[in-house]
mmCIF file as Biopython writes it, N, C-alpha, C and O atoms, coordinates in Angstrom:
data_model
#
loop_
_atom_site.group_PDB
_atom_site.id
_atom_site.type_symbol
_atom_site.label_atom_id
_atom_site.label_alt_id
_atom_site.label_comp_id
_atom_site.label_asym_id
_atom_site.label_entity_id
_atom_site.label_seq_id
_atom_site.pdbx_PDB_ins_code
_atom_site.Cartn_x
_atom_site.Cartn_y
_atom_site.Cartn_z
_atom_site.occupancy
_atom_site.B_iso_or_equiv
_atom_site.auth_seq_id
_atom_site.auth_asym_id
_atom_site.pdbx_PDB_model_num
ATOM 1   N N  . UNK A ? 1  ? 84.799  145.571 64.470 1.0 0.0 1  A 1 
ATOM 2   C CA . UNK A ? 1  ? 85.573  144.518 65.106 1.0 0.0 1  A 1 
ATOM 3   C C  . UNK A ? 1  ? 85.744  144.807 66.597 1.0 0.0 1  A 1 
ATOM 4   O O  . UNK A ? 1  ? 85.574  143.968 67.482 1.0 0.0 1  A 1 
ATOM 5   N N  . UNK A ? 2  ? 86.064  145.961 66.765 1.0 0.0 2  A 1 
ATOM 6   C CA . UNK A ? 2  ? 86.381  146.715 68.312 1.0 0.0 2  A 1 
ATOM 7   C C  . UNK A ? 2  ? 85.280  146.547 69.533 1.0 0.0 2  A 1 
ATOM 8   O O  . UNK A ? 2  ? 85.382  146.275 70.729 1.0 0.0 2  A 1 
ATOM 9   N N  . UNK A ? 3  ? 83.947  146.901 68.465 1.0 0.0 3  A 1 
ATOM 10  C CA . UNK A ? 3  ? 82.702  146.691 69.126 1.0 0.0 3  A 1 
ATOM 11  C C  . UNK A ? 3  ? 82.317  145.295 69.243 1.0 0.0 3  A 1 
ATOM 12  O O  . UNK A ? 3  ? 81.723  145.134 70.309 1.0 0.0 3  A 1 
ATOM 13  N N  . UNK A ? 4  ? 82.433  144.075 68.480 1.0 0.0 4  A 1 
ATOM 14  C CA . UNK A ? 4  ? 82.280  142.577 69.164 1.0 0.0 4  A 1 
ATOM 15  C C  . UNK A ? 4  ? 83.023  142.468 70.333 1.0 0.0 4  A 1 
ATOM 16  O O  . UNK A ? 4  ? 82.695  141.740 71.270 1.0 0.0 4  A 1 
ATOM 17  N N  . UNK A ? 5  ? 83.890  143.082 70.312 1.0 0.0 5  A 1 
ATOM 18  C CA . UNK A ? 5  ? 84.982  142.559 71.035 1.0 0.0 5  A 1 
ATOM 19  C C  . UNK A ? 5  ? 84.587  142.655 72.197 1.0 0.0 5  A 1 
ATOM 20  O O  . UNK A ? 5  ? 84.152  141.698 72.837 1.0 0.0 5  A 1 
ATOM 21  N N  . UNK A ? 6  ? 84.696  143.982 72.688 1.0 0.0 6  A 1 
ATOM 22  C CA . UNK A ? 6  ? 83.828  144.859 73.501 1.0 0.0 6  A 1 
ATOM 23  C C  . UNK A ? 6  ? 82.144  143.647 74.282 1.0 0.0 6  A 1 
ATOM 24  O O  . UNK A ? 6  ? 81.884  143.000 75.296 1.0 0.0 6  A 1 
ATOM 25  N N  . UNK A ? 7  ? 81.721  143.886 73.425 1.0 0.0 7  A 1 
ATOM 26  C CA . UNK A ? 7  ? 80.489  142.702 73.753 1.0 0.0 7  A 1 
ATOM 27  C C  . UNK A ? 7  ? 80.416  142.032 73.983 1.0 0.0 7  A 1 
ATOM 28  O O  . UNK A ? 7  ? 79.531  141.661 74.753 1.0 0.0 7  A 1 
ATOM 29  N N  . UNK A ? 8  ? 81.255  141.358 73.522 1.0 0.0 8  A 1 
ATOM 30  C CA . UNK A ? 8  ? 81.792  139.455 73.981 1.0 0.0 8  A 1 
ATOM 31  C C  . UNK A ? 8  ? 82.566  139.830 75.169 1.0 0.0 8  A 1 
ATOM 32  O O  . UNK A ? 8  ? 82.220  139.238 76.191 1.0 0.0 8  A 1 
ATOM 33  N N  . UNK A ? 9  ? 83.536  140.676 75.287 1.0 0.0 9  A 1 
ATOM 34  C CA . UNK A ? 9  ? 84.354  140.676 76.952 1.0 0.0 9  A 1 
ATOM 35  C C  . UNK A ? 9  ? 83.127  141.136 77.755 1.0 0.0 9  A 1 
ATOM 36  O O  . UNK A ? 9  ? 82.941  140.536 78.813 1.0 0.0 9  A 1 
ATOM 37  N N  . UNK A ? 10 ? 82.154  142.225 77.379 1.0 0.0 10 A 1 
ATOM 38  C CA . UNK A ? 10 ? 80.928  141.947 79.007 1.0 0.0 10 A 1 
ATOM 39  C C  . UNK A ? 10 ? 80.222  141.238 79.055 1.0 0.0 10 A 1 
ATOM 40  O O  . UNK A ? 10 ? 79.595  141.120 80.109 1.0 0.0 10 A 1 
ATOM 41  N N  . UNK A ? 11 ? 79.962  140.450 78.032 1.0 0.0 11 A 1 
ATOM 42  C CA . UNK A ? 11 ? 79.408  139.286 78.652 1.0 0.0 11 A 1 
ATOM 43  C C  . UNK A ? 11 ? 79.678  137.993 79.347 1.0 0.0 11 A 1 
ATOM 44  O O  . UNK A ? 11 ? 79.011  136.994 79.615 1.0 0.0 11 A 1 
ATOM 45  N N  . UNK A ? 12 ? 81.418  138.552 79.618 1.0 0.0 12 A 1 
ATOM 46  C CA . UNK A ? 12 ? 81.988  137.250 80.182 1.0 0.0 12 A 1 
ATOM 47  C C  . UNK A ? 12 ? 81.045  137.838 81.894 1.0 0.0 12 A 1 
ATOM 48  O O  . UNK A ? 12 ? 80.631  138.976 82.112 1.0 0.0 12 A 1 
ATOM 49  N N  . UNK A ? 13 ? 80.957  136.718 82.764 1.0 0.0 13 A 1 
ATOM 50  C CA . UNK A ? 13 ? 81.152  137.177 84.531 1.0 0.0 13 A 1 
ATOM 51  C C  . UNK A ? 13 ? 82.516  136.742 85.093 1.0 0.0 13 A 1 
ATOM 52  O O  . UNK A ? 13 ? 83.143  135.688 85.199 1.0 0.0 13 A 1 
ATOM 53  N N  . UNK A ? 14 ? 82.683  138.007 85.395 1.0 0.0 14 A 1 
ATOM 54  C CA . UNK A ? 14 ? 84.216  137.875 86.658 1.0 0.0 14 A 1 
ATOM 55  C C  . UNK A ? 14 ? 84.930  138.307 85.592 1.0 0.0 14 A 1 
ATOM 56  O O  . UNK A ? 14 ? 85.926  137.607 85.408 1.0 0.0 14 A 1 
ATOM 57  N N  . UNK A ? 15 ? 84.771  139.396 84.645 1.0 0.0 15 A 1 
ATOM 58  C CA . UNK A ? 15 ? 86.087  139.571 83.847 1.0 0.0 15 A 1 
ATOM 59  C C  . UNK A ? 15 ? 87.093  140.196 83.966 1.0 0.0 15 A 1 
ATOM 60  O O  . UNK A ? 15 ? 88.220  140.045 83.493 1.0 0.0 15 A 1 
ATOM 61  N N  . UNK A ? 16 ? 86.382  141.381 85.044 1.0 0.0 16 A 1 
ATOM 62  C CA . UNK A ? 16 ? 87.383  142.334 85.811 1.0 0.0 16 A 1 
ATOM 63  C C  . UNK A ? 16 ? 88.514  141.849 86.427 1.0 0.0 16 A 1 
ATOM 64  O O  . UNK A ? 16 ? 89.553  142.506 86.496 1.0 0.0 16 A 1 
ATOM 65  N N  . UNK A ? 17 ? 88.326  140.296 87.062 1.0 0.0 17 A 1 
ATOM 66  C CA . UNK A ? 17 ? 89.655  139.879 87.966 1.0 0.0 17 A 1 
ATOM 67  C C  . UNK A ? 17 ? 90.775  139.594 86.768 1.0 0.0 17 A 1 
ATOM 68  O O  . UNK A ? 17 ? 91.934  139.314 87.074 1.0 0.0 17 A 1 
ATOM 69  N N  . UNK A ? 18 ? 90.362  139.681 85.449 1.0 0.0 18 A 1 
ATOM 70  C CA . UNK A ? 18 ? 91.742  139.644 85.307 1.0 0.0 18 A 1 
ATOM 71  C C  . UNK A ? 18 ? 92.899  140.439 84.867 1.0 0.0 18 A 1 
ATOM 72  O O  . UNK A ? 18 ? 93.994  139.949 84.590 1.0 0.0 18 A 1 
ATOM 73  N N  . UNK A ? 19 ? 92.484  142.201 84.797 1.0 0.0 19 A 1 
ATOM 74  C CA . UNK A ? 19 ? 93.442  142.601 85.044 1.0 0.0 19 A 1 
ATOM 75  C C  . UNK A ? 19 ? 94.203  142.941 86.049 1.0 0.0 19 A 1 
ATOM 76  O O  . UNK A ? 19 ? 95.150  143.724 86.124 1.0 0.0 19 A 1 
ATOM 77  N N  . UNK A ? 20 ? 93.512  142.038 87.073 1.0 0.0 20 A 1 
ATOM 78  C CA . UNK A ? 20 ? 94.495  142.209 88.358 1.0 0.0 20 A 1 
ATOM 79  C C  . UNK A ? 20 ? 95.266  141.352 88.451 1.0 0.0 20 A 1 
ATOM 80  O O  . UNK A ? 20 ? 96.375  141.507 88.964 1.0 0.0 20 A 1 
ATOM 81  N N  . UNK A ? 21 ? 94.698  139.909 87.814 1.0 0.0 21 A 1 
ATOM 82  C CA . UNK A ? 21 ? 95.590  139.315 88.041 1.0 0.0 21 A 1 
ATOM 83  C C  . UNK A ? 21 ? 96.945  139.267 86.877 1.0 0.0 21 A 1 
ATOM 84  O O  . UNK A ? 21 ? 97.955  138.629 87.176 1.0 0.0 21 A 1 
ATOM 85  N N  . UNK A ? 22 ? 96.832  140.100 85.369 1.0 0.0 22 A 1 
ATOM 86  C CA . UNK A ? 22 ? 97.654  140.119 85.070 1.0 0.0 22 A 1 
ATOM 87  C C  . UNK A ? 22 ? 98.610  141.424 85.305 1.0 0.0 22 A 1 
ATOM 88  O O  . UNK A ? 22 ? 99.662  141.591 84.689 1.0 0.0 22 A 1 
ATOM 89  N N  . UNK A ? 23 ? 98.229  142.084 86.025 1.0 0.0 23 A 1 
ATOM 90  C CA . UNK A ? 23 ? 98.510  143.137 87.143 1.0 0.0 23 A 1 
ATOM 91  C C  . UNK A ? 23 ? 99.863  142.268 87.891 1.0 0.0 23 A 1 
ATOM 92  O O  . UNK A ? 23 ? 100.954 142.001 87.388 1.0 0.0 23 A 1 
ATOM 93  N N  . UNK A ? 24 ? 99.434  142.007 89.023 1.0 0.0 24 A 1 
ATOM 94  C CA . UNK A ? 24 ? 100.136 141.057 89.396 1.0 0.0 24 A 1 
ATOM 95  C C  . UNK A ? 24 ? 100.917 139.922 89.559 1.0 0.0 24 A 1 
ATOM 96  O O  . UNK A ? 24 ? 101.505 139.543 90.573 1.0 0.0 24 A 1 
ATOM 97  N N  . UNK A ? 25 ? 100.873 139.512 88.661 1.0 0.0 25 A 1 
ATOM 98  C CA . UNK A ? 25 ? 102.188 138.452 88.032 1.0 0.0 25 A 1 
ATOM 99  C C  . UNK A ? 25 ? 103.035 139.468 87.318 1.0 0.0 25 A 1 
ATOM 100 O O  . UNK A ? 25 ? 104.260 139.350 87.299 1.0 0.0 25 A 1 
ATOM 101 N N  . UNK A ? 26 ? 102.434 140.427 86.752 1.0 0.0 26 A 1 
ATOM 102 C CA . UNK A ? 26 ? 103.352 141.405 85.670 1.0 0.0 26 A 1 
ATOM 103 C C  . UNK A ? 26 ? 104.409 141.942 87.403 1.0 0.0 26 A 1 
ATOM 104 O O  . UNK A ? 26 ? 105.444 141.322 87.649 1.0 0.0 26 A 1 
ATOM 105 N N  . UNK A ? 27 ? 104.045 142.808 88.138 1.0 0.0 27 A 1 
ATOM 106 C CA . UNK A ? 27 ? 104.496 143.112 89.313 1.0 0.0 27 A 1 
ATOM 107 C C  . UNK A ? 27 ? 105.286 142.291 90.187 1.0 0.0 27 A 1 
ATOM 108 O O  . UNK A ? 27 ? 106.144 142.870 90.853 1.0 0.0 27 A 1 
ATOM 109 N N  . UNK A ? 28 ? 105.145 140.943 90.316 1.0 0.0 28 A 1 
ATOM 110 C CA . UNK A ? 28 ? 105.411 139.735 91.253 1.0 0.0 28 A 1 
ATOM 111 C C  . UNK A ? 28 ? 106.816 139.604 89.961 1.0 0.0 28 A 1 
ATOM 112 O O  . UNK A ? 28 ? 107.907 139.929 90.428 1.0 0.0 28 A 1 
ATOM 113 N N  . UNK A ? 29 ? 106.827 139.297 88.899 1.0 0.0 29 A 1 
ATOM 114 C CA . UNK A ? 29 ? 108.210 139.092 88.295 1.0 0.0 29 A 1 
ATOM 115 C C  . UNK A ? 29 ? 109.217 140.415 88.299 1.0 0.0 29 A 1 
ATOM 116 O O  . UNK A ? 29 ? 110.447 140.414 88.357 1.0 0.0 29 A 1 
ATOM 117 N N  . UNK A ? 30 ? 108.427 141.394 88.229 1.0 0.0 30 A 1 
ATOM 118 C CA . UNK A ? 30 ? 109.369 142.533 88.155 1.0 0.0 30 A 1 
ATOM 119 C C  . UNK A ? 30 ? 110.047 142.800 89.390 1.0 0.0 30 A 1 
ATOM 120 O O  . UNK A ? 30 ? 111.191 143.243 89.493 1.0 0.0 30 A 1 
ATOM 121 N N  . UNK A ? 31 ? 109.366 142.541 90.194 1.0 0.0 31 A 1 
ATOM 122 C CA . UNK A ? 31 ? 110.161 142.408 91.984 1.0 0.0 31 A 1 
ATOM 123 C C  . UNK A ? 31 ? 111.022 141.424 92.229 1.0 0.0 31 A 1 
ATOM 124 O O  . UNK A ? 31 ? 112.040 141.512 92.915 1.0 0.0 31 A 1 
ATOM 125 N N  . UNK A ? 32 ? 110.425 140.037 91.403 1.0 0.0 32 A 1 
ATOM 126 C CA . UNK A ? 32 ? 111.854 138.832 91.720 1.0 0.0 32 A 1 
ATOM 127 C C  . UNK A ? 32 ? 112.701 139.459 91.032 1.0 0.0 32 A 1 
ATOM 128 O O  . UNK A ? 32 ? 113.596 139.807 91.803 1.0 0.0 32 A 1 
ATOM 129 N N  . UNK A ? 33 ? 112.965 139.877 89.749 1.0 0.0 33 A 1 
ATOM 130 C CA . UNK A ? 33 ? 114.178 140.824 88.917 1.0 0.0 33 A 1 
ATOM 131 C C  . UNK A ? 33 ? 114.701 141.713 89.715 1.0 0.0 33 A 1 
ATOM 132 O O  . UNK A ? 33 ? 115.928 141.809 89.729 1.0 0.0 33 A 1 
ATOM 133 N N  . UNK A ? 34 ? 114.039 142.418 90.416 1.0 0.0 34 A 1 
ATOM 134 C CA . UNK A ? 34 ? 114.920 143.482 91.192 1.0 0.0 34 A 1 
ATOM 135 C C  . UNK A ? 34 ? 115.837 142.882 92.155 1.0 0.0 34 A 1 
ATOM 136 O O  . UNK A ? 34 ? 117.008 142.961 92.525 1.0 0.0 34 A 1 
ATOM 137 N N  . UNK A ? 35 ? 114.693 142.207 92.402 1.0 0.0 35 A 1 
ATOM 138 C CA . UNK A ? 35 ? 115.554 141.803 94.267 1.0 0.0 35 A 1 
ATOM 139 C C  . UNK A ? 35 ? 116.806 140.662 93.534 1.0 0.0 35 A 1 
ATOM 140 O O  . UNK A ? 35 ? 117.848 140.573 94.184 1.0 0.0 35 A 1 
ATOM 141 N N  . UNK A ? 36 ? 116.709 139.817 92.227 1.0 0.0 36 A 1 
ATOM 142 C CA . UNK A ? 36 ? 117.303 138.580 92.070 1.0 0.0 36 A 1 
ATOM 143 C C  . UNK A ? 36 ? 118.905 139.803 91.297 1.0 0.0 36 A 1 
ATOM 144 O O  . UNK A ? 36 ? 120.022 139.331 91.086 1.0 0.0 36 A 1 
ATOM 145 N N  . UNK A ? 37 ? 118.571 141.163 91.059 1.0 0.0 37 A 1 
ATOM 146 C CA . UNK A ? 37 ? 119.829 141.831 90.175 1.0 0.0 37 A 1 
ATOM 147 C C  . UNK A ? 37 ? 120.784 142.732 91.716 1.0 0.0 37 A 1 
ATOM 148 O O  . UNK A ? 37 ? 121.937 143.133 91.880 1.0 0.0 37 A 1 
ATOM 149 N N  . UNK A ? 38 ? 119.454 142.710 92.612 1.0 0.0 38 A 1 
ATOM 150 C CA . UNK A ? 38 ? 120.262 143.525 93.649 1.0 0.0 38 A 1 
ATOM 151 C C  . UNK A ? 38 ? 121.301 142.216 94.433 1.0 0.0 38 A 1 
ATOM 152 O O  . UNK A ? 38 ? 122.513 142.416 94.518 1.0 0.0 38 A 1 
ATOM 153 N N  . UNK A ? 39 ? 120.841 141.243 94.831 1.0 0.0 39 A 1 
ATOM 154 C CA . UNK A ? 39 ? 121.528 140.435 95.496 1.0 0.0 39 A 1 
ATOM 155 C C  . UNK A ? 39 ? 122.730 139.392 94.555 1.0 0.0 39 A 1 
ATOM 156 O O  . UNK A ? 39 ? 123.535 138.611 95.063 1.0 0.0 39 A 1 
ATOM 157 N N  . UNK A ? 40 ? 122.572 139.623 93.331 1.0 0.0 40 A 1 
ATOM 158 C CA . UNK A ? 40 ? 123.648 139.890 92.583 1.0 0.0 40 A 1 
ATOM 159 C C  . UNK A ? 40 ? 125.035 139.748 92.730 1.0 0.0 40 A 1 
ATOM 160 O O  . UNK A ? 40 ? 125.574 140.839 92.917 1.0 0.0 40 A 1 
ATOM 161 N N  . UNK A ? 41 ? 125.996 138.560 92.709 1.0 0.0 41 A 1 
ATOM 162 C CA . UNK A ? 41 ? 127.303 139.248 93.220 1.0 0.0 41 A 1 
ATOM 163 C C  . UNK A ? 41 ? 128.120 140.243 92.003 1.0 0.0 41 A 1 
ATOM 164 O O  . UNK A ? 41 ? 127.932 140.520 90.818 1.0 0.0 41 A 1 
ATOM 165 N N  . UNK A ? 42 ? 128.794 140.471 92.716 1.0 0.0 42 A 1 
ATOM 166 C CA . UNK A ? 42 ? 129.351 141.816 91.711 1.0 0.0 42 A 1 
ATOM 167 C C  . UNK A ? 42 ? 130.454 140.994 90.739 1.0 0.0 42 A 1 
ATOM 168 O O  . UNK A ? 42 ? 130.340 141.455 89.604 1.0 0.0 42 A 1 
ATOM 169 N N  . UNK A ? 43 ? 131.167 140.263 90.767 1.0 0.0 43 A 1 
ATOM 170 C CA . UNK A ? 43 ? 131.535 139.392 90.141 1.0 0.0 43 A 1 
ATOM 171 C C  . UNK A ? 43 ? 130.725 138.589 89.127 1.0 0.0 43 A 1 
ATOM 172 O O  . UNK A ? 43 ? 131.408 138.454 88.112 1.0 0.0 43 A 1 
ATOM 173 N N  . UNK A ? 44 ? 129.779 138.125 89.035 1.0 0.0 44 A 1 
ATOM 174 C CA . UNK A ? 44 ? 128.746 137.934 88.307 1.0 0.0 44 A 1 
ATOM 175 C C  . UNK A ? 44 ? 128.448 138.865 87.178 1.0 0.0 44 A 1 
ATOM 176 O O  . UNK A ? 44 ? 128.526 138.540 85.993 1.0 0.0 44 A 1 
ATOM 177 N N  . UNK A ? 45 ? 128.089 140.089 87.637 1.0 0.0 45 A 1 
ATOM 178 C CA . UNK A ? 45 ? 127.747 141.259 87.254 1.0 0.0 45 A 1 
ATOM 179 C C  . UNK A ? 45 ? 128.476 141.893 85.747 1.0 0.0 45 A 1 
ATOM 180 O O  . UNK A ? 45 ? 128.046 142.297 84.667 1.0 0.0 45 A 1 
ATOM 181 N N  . UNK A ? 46 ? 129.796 141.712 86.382 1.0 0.0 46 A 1 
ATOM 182 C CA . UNK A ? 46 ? 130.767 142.453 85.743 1.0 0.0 46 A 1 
ATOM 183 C C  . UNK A ? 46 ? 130.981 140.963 84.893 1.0 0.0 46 A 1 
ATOM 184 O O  . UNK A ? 46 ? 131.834 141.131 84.021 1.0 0.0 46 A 1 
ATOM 185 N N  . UNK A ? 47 ? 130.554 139.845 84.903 1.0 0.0 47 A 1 
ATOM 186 C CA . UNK A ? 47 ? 131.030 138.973 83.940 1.0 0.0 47 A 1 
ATOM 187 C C  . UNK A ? 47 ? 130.062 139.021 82.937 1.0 0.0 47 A 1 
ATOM 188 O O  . UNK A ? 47 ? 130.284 138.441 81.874 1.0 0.0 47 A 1 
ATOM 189 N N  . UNK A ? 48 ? 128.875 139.712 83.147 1.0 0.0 48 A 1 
ATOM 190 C CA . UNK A ? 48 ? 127.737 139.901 82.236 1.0 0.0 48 A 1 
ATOM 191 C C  . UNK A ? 48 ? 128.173 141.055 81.187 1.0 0.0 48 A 1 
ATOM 192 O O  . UNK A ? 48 ? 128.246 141.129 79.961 1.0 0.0 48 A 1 
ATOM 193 N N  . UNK A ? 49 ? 128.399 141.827 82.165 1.0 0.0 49 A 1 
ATOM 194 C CA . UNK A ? 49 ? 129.131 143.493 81.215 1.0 0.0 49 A 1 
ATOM 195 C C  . UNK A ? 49 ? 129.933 142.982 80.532 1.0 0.0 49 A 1 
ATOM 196 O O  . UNK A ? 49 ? 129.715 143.313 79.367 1.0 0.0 49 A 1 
ATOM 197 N N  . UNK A ? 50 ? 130.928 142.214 80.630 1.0 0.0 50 A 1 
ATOM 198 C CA . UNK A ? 50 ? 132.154 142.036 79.355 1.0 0.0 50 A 1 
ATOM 199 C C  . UNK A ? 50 ? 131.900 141.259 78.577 1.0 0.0 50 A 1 
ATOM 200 O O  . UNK A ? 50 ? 132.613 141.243 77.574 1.0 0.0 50 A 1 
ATOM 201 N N  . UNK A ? 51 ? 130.530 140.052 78.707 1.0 0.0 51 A 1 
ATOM 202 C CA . UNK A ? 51 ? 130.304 139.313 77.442 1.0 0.0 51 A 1 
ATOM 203 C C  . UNK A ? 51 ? 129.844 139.561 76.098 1.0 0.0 51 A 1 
ATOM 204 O O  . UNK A ? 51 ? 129.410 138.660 75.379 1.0 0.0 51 A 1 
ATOM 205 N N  . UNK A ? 52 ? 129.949 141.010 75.678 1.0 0.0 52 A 1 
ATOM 206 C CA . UNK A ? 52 ? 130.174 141.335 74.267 1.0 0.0 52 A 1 
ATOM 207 C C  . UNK A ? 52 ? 131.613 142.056 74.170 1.0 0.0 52 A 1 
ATOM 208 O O  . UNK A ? 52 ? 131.844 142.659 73.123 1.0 0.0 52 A 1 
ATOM 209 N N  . UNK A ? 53 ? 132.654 142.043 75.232 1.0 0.0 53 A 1 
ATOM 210 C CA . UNK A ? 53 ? 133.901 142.113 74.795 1.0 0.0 53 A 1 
ATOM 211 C C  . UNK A ? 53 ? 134.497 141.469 74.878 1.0 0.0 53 A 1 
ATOM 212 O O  . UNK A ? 53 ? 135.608 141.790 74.458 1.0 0.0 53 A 1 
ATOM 213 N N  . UNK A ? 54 ? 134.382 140.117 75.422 1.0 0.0 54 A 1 
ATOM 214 C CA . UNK A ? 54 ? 135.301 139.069 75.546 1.0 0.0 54 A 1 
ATOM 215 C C  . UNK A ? 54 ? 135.187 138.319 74.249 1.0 0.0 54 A 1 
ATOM 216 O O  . UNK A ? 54 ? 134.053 138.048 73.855 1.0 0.0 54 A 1 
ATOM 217 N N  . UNK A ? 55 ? 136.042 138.019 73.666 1.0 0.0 55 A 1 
ATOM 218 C CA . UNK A ? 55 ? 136.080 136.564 73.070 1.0 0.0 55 A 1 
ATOM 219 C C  . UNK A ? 55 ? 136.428 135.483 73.029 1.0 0.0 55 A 1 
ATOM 220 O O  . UNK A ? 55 ? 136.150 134.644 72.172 1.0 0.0 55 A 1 
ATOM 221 N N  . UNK A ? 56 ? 137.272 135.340 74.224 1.0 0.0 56 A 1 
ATOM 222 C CA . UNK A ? 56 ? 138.366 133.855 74.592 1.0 0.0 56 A 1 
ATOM 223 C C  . UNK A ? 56 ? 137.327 133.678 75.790 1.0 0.0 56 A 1 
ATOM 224 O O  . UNK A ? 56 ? 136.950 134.593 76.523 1.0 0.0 56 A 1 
ATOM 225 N N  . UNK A ? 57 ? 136.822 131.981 75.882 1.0 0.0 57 A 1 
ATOM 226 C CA . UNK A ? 57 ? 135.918 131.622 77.236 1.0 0.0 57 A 1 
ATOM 227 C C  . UNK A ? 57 ? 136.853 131.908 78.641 1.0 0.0 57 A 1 
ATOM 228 O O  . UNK A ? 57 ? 137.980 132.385 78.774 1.0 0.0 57 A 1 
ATOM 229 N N  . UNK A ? 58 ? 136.124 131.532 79.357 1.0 0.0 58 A 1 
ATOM 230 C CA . UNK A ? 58 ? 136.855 131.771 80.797 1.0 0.0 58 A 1 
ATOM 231 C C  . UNK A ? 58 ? 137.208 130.097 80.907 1.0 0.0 58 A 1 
ATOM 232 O O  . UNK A ? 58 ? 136.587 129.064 80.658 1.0 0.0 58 A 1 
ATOM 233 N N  . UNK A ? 59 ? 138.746 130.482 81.496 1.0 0.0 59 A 1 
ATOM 234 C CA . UNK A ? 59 ? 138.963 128.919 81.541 1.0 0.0 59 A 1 
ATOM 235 C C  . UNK A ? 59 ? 139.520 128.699 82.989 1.0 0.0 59 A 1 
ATOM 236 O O  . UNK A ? 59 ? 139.806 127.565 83.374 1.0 0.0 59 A 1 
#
């Protein structure tokens, strides 16, 4: 099974571009996550942390 597999992916052309490109979208989201948890307000933050101890909504 391993070996079709194998055979059929070199016989694609251009197959190499795509672990770059799933390279890069994998990378490009993990950077919006960083940058979207750093700029973060801290208020926010801390309302995330207590939503498995809260049980009354915020009113």
């Amino acid at each position: 099974m391993l070996k079709f597999i194998k055979q059929h992916m070199s016989s694609i052309t251009d197959i190499e571009i795509f672990p770059l490109i799933s390279f890069l979208i994998f990378f490009s989201v993990f950077v919006g996550f960083i940058i979207y948890v750093i700029t973060m307000r801290k208020s926010t933050a801390e309302e995330c942390a207590n939503i498995p101890i809260n049980d009354e909504p915020n009113q």
